[in-house]
N, CA, C and O atoms as a Tinker XYZ file with bonds, in Angstrom:
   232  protein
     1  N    134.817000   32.102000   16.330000    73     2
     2  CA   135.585000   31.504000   17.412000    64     1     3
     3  C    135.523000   32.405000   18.651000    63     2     4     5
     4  O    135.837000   33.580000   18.460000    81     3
     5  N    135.227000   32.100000   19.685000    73     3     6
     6  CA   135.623000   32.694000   20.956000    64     5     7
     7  C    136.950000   33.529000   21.793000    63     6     8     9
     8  O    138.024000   32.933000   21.875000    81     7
     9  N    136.886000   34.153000   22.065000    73     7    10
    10  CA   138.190000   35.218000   22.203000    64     9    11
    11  C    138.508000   34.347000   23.827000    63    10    12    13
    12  O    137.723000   34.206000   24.765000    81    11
    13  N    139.653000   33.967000   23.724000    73    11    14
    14  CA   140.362000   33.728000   24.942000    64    13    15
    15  C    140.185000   34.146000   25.962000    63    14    16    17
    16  O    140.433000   33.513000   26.988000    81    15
    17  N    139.583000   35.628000   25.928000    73    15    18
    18  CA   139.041000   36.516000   27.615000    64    17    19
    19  C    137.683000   35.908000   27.448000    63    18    20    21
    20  O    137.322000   35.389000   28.504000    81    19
    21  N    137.020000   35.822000   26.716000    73    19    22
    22  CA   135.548000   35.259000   27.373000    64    21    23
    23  C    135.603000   33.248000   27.446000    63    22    24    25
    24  O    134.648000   32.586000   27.854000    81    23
    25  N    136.572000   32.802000   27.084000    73    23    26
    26  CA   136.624000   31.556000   28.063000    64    25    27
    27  C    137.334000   31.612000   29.517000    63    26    28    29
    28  O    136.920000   30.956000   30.473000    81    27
    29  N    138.184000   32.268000   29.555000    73    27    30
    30  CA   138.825000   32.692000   30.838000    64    29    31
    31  C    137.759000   32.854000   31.948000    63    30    32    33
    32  O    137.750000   32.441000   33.108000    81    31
    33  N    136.830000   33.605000   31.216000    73    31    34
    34  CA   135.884000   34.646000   32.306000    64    33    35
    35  C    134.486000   33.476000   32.550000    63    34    36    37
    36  O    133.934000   33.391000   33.647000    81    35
    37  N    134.057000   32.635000   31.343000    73    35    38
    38  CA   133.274000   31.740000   31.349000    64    37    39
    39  C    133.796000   30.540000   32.610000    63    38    40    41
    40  O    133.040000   30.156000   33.502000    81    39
    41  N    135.011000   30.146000   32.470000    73    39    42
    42  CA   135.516000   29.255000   33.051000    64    41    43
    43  C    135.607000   29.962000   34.364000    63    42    44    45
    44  O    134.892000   29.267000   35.085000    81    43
    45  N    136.080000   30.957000   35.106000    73    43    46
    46  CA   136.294000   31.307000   36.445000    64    45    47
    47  C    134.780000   31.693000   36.334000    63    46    48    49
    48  O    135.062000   32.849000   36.650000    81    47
    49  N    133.322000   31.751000   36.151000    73    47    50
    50  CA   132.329000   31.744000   36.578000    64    49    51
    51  C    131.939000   30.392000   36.649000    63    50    52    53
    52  O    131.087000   30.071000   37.477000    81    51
    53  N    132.382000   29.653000   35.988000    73    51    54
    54  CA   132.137000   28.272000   35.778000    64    53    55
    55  C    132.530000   27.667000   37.384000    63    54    56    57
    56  O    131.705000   27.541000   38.290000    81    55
    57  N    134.282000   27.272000   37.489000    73    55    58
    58  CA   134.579000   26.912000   38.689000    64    57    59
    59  C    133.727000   27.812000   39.584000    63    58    60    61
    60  O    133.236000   27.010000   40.378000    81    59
    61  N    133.263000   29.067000   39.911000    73    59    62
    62  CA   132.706000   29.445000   41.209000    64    61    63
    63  C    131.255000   28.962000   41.477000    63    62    64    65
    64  O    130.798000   29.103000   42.612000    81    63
    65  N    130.612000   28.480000   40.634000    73    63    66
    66  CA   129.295000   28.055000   40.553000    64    65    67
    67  C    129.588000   26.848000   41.006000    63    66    68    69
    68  O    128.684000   26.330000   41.661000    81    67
    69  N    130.524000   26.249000   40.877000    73    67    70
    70  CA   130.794000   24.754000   40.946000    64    69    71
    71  C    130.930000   24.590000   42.703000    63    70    72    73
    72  O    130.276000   23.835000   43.423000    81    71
    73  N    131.973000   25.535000   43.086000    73    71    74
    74  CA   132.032000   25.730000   44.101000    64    73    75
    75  C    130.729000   26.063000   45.245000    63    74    76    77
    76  O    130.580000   25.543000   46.351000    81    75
    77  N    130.062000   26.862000   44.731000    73    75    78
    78  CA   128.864000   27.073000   45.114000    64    77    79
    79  C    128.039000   25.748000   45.323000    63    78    80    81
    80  O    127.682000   25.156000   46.342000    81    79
    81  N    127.899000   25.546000   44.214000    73    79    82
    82  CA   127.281000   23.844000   43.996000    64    81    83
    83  C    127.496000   23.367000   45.419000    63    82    84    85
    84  O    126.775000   23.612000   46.387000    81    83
    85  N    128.464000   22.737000   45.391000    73    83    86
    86  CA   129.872000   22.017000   46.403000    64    85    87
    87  C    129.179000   22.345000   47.944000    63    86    88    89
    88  O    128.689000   21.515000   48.711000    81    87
    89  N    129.297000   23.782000   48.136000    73    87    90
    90  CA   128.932000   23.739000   49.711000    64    89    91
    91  C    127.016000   23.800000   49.316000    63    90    92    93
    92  O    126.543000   23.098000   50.210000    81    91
    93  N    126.350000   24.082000   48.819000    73    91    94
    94  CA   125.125000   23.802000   48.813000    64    93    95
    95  C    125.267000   21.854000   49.182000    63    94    96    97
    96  O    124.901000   21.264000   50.199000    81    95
    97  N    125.691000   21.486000   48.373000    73    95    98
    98  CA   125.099000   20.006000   48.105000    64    97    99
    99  C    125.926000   19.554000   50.211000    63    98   100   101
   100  O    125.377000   18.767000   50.982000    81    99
   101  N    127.099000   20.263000   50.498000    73    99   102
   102  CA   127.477000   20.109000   51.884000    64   101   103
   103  C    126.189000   20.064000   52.812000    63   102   104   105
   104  O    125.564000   19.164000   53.373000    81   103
   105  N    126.059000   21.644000   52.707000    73   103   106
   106  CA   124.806000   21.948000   53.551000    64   105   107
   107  C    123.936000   21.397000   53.844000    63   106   108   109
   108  O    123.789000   21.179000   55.047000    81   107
   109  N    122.856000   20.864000   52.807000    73   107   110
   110  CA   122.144000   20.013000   52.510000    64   109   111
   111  C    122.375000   18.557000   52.595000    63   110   112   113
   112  O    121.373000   17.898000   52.319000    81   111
   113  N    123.176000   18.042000   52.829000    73   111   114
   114  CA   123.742000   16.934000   53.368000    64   113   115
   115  C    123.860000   17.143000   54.678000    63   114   116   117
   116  O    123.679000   16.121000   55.340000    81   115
   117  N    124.183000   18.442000   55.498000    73   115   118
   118  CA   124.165000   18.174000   57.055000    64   117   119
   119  C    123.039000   18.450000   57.594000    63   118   120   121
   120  O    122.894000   18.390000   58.815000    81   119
   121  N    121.888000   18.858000   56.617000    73   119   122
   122  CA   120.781000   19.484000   56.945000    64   121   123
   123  C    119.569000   17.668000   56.792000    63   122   124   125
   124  O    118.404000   17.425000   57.108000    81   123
   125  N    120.055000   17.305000   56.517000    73   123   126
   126  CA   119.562000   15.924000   56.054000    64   125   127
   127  C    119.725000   14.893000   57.371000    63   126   128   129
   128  O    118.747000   14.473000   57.990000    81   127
   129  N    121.127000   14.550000   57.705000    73   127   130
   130  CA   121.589000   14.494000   58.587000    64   129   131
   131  C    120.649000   14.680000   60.043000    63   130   132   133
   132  O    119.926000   13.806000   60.521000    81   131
   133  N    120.803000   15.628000   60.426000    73   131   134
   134  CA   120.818000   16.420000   61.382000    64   133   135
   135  C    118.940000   15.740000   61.496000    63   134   136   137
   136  O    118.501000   15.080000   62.438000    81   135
   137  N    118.204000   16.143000   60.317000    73   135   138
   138  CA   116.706000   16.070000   60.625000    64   137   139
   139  C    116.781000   14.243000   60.584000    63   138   140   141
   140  O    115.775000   13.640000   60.958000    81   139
   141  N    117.800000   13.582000   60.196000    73   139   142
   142  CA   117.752000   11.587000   60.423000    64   141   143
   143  C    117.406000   12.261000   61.683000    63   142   144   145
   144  O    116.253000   12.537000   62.012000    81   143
   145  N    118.647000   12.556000   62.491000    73   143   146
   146  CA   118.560000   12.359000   63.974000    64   145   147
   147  C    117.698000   12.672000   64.981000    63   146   148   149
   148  O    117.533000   11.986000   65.991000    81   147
   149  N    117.096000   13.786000   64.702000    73   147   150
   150  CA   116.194000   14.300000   65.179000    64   149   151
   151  C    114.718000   13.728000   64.790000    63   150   152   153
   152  O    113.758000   14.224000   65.379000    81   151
   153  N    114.464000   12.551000   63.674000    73   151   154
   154  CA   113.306000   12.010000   63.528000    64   153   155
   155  C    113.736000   10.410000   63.950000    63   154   156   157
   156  O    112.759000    9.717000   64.233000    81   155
   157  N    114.652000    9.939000   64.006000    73   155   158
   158  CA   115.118000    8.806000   65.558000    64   157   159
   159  C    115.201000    9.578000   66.704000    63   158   160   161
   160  O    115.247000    8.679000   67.543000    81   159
   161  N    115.256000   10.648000   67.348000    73   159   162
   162  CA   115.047000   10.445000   68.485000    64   161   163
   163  C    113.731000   10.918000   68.871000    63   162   164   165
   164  O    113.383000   10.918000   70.052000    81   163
   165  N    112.840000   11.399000   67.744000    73   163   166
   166  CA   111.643000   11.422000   68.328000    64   165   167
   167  C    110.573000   10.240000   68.222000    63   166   168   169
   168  O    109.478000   10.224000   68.785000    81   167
   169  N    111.197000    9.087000   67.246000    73   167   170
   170  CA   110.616000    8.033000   67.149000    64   169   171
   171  C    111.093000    6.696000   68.112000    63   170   172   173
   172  O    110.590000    5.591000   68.312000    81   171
   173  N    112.306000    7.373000   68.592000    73   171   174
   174  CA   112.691000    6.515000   70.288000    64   173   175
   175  C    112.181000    6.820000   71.416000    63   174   176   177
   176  O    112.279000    6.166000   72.454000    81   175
   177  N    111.565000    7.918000   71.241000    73   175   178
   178  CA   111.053000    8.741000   72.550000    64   177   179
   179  C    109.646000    8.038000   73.071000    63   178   180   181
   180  O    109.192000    7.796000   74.190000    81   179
   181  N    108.937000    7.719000   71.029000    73   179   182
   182  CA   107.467000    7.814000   70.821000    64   181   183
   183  C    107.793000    5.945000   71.577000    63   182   184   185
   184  O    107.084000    5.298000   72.348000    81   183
   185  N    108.385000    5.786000   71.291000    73   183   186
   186  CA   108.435000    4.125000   71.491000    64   185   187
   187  C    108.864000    3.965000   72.955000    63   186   188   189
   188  O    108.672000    2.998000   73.692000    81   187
   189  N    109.212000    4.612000   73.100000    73   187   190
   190  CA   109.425000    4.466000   74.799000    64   189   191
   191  C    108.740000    4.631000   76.320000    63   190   192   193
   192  O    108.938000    4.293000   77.487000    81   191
   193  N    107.575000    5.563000   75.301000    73   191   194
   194  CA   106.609000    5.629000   76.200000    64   193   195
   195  C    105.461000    4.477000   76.431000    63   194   196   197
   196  O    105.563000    3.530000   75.650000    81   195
   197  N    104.443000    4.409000   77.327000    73   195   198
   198  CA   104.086000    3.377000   77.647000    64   197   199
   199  C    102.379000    3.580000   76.861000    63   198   200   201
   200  O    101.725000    4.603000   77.064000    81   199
   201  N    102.013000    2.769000   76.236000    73   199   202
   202  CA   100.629000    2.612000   75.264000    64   201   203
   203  C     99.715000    3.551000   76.045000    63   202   204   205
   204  O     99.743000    3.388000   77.265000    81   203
   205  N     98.697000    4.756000   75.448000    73   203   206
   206  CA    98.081000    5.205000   76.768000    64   205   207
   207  C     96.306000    4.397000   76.148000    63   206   208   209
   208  O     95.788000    4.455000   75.033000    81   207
   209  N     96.008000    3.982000   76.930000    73   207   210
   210  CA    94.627000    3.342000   76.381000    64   209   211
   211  C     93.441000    3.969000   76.100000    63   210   212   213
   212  O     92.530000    3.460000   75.446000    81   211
   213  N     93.438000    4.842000   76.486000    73   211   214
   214  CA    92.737000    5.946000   76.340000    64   213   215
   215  C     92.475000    6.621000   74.839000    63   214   216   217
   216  O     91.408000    7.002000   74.359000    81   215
   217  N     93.699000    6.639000   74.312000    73   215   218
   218  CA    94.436000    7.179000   73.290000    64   217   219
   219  C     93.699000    6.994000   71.959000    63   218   220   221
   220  O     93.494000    7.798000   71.049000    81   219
   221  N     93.279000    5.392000   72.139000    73   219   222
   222  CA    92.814000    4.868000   70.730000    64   221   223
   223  C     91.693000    5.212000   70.067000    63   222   224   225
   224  O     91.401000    4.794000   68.947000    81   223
   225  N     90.697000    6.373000   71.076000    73   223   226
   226  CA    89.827000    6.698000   70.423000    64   225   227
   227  C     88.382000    5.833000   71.384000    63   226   228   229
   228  O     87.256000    6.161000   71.010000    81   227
   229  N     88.451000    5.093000   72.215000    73   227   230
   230  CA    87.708000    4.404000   72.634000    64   229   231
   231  C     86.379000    4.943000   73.401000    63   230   232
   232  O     85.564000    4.142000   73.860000    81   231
């Protein structure tokens, strides 16, 4: 059977990993975020400009 101090100690490494977890999975969610926006506004930008004809290789 397990001695009461090493679930104690299992469990408060447990919750801090969890925690850890927690702002990783944050981070990575604003880091996600952040690159949506920044790949709409470079695909509003791309669309906004005017066809160059040149462009196609011709």
């Amino acid at each position: 059977m397990t001695a009461p101090e090493d679930l104690q100690r299992e469990n408060l490494y447990l919750r801090q990993r969890v925690a850890q977890l927690q702002s990783d999975v944050t981070d990575i969610s604003a880091e996600a975020g952040r690159l949506r926006e920044e790949l709409e506004r470079l695909h509003g930008r791309r669309a906004m400009r005017p066809p160059n004809p040149l462009g196609s290789g011709q």
